[in-house]
C-alpha positions, 0 to 999 in steps of 0.5 A: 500500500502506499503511504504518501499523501499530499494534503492542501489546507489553509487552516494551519491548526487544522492542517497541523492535526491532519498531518499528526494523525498521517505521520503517527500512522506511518505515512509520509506527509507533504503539505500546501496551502493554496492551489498553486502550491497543491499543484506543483507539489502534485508533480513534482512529488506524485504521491499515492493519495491526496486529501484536499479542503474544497476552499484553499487560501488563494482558489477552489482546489478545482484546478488541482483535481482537474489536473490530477484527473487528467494526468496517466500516473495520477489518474487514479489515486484516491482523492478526498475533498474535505469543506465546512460547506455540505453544499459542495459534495455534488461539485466534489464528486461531479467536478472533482472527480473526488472519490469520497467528500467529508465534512470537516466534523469528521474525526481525523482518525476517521479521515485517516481509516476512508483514505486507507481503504481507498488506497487499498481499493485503488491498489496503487503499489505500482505508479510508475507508467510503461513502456517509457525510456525516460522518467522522472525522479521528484526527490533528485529532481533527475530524469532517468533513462530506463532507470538511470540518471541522465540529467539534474534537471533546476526546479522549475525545467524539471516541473515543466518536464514532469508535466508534459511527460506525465501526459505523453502526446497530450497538449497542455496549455501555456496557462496551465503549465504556467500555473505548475511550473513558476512561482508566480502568473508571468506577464508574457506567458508564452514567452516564459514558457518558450525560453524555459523549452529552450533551456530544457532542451538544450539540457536534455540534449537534442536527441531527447529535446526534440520530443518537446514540440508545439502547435499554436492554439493547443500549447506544449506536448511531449511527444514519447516514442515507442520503446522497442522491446 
């Protein structure tokens, strides 16, 4: 089963007690507060299970679950929305595409047991995709090539990298991977993302660099070939 879960609450008491009851069961605990956050940290770190508030310090935490929902290794891990507000369980499970919705007056301990039997019901032992040559390591920040380091990669090239060869032959669009990639909204989005392509190409090398490609109106796509077996 695994035992790592990202958990986006605005409330720092609150998140405090959460994260407690996690680390006291044995699970590795990585937190956010706002969305922005909840979705960089969901690339880089891809844990096994996410418990989100509905309402996070600067959005609707949305945008992460449409993200998450969208993406082939991320797809399936449970998710769980918490909110003081009951009127918010149909969007949860409607346009979250949350597995199961709580009221924050569900005991932590309670909260802990539903998200174990999700995980167990997902049976997520194995994340990592197919019949792919090159990976990504979150805690080194490295892309493997079928299993070995290839290339340190700096923190938001690593991010961008991470996205788009999470959703190979997906387009992604400048605002959304401005949204995981930079700490703050650039001005000139395009052009941001255009000069961090350039740099992550030229760190990956041209054979690899290459798979990045764009088209106009739809945005980035990693385009993965097939591994010969």
């Amino acid at each position: 089963m695994g035992n790592t879960i990202l958990i986006a609450e605005d409330d720092k008491h609150y998140l405090a007690v959460l994260e407690k009851c996690f680390k006291s069961a044995g699970f590795t605990v990585y937190t956010a507060g706002t969305c922005r956050d909840t979705c960089k940290l969901a690339f880089e770190l891809y844990p096994d299970c996410f418990l989100f508030d509905y309402h996070l310090e600067d959005d609707s935490v949305l945008l992460a679950c449409l993200a998450i929902r969208d993406d082939v290794r991320l797809k399936t891990a449970p998710l769980v929305i918490l909110s003081g507000d009951g009127t918010r369980e149909d969007i949860s499970y409607n346009n979250c595409k949350a597995d199961l919705f709580l009221t924050k007056g569900t005991s932590p301990i309670k909260i802990m047991a539903a998200v174990r039997r999700h995980i167990l019901r997902a049976g997520r032992a194995k994340r990592a995709p197919g019949n792919s040559d090159l990976t990504c390591d979150p805690r080194s920040m490295t892309v493997l090539k079928f299993g070995q380091p290839l290339v340190c990669l700096p923190p938001e090239q690593f991010r961008l990298f991470a996205v788009l060869s999470g959703r190979p032959s997906q387009f992604v669009s400048e605002r959304q991977l401005c949204t995981f990639v930079f700490r703050g909204d650039p001005a000139d989005r395009r052009g941001a993302i255009t000069a961090l392509v350039y740099r992550l190409r030229r760190s990956l090398g041209a054979r690899y660099g290459r798979r990045i490609k764009n088209k106009k109106n739809l945005g980035w796509v990693y385009v993965r070939p097939r591994v010969r077996s």
